[in-house]
C-alpha positions in Angstrom: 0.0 0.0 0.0 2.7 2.2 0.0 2.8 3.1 -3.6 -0.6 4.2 -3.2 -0.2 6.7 -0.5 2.4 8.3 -2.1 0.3 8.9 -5.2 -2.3 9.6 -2.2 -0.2 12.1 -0.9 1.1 13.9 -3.8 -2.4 14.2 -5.3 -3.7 15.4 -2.1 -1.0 17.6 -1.9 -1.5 19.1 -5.3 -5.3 19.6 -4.6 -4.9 21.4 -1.3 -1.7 23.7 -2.5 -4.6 24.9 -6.1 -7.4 25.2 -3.0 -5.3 27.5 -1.0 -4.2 29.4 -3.7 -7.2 29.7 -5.9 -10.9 31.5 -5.3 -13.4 28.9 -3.8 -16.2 30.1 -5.7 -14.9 28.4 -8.7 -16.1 25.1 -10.5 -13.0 23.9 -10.1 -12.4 24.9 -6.9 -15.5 22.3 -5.8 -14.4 19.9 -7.8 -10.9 19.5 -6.4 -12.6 19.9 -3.0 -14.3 17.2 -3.5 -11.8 14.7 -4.3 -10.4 15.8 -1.2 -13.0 14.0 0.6 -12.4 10.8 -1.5 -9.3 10.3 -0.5 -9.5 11.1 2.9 -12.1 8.1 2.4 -10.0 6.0 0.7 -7.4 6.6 3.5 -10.1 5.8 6.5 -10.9 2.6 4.5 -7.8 1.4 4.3 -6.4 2.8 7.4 -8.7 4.0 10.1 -8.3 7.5 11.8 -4.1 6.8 11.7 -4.1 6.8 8.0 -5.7 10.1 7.9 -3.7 11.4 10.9 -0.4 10.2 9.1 -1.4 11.8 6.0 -2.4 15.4 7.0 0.2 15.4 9.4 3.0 15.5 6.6 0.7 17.3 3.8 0.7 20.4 6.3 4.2 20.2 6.7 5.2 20.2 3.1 2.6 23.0 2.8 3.9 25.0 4.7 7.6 24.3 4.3 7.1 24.4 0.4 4.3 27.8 -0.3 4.5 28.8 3.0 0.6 28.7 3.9 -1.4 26.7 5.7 -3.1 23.4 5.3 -4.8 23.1 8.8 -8.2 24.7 8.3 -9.0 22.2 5.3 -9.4 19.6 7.7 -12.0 20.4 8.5 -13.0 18.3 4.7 -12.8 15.0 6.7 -15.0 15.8 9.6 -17.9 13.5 7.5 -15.5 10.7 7.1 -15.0 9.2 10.8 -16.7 10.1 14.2 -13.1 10.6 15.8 -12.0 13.3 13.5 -13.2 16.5 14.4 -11.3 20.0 13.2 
């Protein structure tokens, strides 16, 4: 499974960094938004509330290390996905 969190991860990273830095009023704004959610419920299927953990944890480090914004309030995204996760 590791070669598909690492596609997980940079997809999810790619989505987030265009949702930070793009108008959310756009079509494609809701769009990537959404696949957001899929993968955080991909993640929860295959790994429970430490697979989503694990991922945000180092998708808001490389946000903010690489474009030096924020990640943390899009977690918020995942709060549908698992009764434990709650941002």
């Amino acid at each position: 499974m590791i070669d598909l969190d690492a596609y997980l991860e940079e997809e999810l990273y790619d989505l987030l960094t265009f949702c930070i830095q793009n108008d959310s009023s756009s079509d494609e704004y809701a769009k990537k938004r959404k696949r957001v959610e899929e993968i955080g419920k991909e993640l929860y299927l295959d790994g429970g509330n430490d697979a989503l953990e694990n991922m945000y944890f180092s998708i808001e480090h490389r946000i903010r290390d690489e474009i030096k914004q924020e990640a943390r309030p899009f977690r918020a995204w995942w709060n549908n996905i698992s009764p434990d996760w709650k941002y």
